[in-house]
C-alpha positions in Angstrom: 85.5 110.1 48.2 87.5 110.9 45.3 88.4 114.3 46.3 89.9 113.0 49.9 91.6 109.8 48.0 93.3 112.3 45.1 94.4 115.2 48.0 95.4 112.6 50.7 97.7 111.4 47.8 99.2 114.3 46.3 98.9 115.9 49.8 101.4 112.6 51.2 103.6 113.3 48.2 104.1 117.2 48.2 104.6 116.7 52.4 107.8 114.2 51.3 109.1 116.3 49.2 108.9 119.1 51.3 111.0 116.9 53.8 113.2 115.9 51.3 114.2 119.6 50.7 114.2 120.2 54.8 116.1 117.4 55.5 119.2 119.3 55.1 118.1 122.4 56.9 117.0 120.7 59.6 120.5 118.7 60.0 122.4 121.9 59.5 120.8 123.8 62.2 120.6 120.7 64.6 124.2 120.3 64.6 125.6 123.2 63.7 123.5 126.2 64.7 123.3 127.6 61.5 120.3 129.4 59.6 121.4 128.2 55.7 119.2 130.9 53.6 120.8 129.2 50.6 119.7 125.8 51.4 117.0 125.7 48.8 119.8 127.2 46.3 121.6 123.8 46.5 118.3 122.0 45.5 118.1 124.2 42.4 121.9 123.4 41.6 120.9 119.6 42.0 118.2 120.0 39.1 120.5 121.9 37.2 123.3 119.4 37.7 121.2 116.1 37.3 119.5 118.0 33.9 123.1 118.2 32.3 124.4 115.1 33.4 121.5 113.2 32.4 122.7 114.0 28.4 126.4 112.9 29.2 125.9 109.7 31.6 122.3 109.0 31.6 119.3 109.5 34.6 120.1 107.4 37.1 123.8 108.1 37.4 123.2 111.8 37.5 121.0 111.8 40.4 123.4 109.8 41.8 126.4 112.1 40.8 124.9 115.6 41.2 124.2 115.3 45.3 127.8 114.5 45.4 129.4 117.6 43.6 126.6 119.6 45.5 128.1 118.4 49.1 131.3 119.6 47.6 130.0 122.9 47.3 128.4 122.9 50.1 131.9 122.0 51.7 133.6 124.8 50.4 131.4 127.0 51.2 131.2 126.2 54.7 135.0 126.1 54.8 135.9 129.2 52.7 132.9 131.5 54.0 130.4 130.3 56.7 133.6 129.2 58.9 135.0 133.0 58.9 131.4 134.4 60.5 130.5 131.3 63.1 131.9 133.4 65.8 129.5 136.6 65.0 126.2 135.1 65.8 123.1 134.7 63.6 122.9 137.5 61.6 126.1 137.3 60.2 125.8 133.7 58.9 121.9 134.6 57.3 123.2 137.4 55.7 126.1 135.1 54.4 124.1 132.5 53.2 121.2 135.4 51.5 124.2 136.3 49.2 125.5 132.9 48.4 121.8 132.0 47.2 121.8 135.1 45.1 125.2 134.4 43.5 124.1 130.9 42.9 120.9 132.5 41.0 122.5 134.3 38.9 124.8 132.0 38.0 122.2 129.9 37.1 120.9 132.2 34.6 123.8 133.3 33.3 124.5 129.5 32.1 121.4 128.6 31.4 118.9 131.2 30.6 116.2 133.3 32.6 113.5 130.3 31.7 112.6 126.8 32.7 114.7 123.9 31.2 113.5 120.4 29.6 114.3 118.2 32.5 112.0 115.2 32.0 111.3 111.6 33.7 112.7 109.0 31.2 110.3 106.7 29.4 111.1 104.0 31.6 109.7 105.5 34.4 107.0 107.7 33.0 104.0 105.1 33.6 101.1 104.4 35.8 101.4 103.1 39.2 97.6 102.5 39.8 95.0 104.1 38.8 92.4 105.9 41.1 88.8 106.8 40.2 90.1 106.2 36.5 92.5 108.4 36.2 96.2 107.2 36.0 98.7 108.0 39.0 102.4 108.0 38.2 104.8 106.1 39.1 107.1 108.7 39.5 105.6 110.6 42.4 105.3 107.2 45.0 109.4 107.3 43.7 109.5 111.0 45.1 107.8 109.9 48.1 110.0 106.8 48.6 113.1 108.5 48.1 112.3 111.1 51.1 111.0 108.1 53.6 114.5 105.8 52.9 116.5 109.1 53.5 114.4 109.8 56.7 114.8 106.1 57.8 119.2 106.5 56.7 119.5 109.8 58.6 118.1 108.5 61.8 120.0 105.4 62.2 123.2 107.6 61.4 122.7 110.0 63.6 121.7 107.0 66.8 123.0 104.0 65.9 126.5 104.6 64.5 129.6 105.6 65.7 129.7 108.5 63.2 126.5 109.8 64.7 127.3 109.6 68.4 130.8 112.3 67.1 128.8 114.3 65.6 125.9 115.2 68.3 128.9 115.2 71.3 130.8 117.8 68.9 127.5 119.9 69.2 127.5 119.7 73.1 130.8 119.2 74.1 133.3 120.2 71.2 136.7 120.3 73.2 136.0 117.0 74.6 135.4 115.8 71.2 139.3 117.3 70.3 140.7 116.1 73.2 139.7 112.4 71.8 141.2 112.9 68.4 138.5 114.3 66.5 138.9 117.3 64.1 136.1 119.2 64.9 135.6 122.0 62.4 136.2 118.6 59.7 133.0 117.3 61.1 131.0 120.8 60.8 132.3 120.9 57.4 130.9 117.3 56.8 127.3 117.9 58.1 127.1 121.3 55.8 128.5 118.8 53.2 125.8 116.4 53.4 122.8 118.9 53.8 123.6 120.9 51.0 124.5 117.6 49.0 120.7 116.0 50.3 118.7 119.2 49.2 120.5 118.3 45.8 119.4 115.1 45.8 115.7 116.2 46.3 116.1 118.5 43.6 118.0 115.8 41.0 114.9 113.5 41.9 111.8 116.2 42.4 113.6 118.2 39.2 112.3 116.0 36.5 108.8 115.8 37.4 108.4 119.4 38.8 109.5 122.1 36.8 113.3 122.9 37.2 113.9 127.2 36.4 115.6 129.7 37.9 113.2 130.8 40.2 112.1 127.1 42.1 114.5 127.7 44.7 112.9 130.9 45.7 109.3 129.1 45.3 110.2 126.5 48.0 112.5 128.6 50.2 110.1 130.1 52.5 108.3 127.0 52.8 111.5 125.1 53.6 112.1 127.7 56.6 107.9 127.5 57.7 108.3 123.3 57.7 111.4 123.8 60.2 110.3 126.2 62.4 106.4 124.6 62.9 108.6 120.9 63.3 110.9 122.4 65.8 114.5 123.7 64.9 116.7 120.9 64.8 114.7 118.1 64.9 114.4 115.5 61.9 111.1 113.7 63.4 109.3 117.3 64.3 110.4 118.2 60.2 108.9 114.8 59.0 106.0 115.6 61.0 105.3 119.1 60.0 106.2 118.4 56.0 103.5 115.8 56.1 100.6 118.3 58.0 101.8 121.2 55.7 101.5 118.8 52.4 98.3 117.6 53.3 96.5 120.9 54.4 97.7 122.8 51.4 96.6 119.5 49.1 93.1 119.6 50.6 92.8 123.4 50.5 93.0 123.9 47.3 90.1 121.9 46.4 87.8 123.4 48.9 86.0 126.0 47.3 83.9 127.4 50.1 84.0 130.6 52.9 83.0 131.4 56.0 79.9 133.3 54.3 78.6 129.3 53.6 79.1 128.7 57.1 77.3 131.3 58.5 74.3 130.4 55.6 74.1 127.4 57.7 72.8 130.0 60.5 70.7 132.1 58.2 73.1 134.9 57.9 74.9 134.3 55.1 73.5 137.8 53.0 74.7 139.6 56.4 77.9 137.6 55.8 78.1 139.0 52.1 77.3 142.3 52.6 80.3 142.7 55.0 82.4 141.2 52.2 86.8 140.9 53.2 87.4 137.6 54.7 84.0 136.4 55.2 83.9 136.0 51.4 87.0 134.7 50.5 87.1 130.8 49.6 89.4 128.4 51.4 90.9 127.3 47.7 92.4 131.6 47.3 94.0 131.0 51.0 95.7 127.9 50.3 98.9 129.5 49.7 98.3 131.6 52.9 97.4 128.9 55.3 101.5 127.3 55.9 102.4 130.6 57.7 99.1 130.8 59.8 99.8 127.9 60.8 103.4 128.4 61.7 102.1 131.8 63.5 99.4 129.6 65.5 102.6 127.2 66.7 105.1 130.4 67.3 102.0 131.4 69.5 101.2 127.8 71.2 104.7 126.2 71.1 107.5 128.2 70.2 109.6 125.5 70.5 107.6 123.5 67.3 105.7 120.5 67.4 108.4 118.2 68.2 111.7 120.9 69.2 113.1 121.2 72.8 111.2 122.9 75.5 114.0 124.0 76.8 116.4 125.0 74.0 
């Protein structure tokens, strides 16, 4: 009972932040079409910010501060570079966005070193929420997982029950319509990339001080950020919720199950035949944790290409 209470927990938590950090993704591609490889980059550059801010203006106005100066740069890079390659396709816009994230890395290192940086939770939130089983649980992870539901709940009712959010889905669809009412299209691109890139930096201002904030976290989640989109369905904010959550929760739970396929076929009798084949018979659920995101993705590519939640017909 322990074991399911502790990994539903952390499992919940790890699934919200993964959202937090697909959020943006998600909304990028959904409106714009665009495959941002150096999403995750902005999340690193919202740790980074919200860790030297902190120092000047304190915690809580850097976290709010630093996802504003990352939508910045996430609107001049829309406007200075992804804007020249829109009309190429694809390609040309990944390619794009796999050298912005590796300019942005080694930026990062250049200014602050090739090594993880002491970006801490304040004392004043650095305490137990509960405890479970007798051991404490902090506070600061049900804030992590707070923070990703409220800007799940904000995002939806912008994008279906405001005027802001009707422009920008009919400037997917029907873009010269959309100009022909007044509206400056390419401004509202620009705005979406804006807010993306400045909502992966406030998941890493926020998921910064209690993970560990180096040069290298961007890379850790970036893959994962791509797997969570692609098994919710490109484009969709409920399918990303959705596959954040089952992606948290299966990796939280696999790590603490330490048996193999060889203790399932002992059940039979044949677990020394099971053994004495060795490979993947004898491998232990815990060593595949890491693995089992992407066979999962390859089981939806296979099933539903479309993702759990995408269109059927897009």
């Amino acid at each position: 009972m322990e074991f399911f209470t502790v990994s539903l927990l952390n499992g919940t938590v790890y699934g919200l932040l993964l959202f937090m950090v697909s959020a943006g993704l998600t909304l990028i591609f959904g409106m714009m079409g665009v495959l941002n490889f150096a999403h995750t980059s902005f999340y690193m550059v919202g740790a980074y910010l919200a860790y030297s801010l902190e120092k000047v203006i304190g915690f809580w106005p850097a976290i709010i501060v630093s996802p504003l100066i990352v939508g910045v740069l996430g609107a001049l890079v829309e406007r200075y570079l992804l804007r020249r390659v829109h009309r190429y396709g694809h390609g040309h816009q990944l390619l794009l966005t796999f050298g912005v994230s590796f300019i942005i890395a080694e930026l990062i290192k250049l200014f602050y070193g090739n090594y993880p940086v002491n970006y801490r939770i304040p004392d004043s939130l650095s305490f137990s929420a509960f405890s479970v089983f007798g051991a404490d649980y902090p506070f600061y992870r049900l804030l992590i997982g707070g923070t990703s539901i409220l800007m799940f709940v904000l995002i939806y009712l912008l994008l279906t029950r405001t005027r802001v959010g009707i422009v920008v889905r009919s400037a997917i669809y029907k873009p010269r319509m959309v100009e022909a009412l007044g509206h400056n299209v390419p401004m509202v691109f620009m705005g979406v990339f804006a807010v993306g890139a400045g909502l992966a930096g406030l998941a890493g201002a926020v998921a910064g001080a209690f993970y560990t904030t180096n040069p290298n976290m961007a890379l850790e989640l970036g893959v994962l950020v791509f797997v969570v989109v692609v098994v919710g369905g490109l484009g969709s904010l409920e399918g990303a919720m959705l596959a954040s959550l089952l992606i948290g929760l299966i990796s939280s739970f696999a790590v603490g199950i330490d048996y193999s396929l060889a203790d399932l076929f002992g059940l039979f009798g044949a677990r020394e035949w099971a053994e004495s084949l060795g490979g993947l018979l004898t491998l232990k659920v815990s060593s595949l944790s890491a693995t089992i995101p992407f066979l999962l993705m390859l089981l939806i590519l296979l099933l539903r290409p479309s993702g759990l939640m995408g269109d059927r017909d897009a």
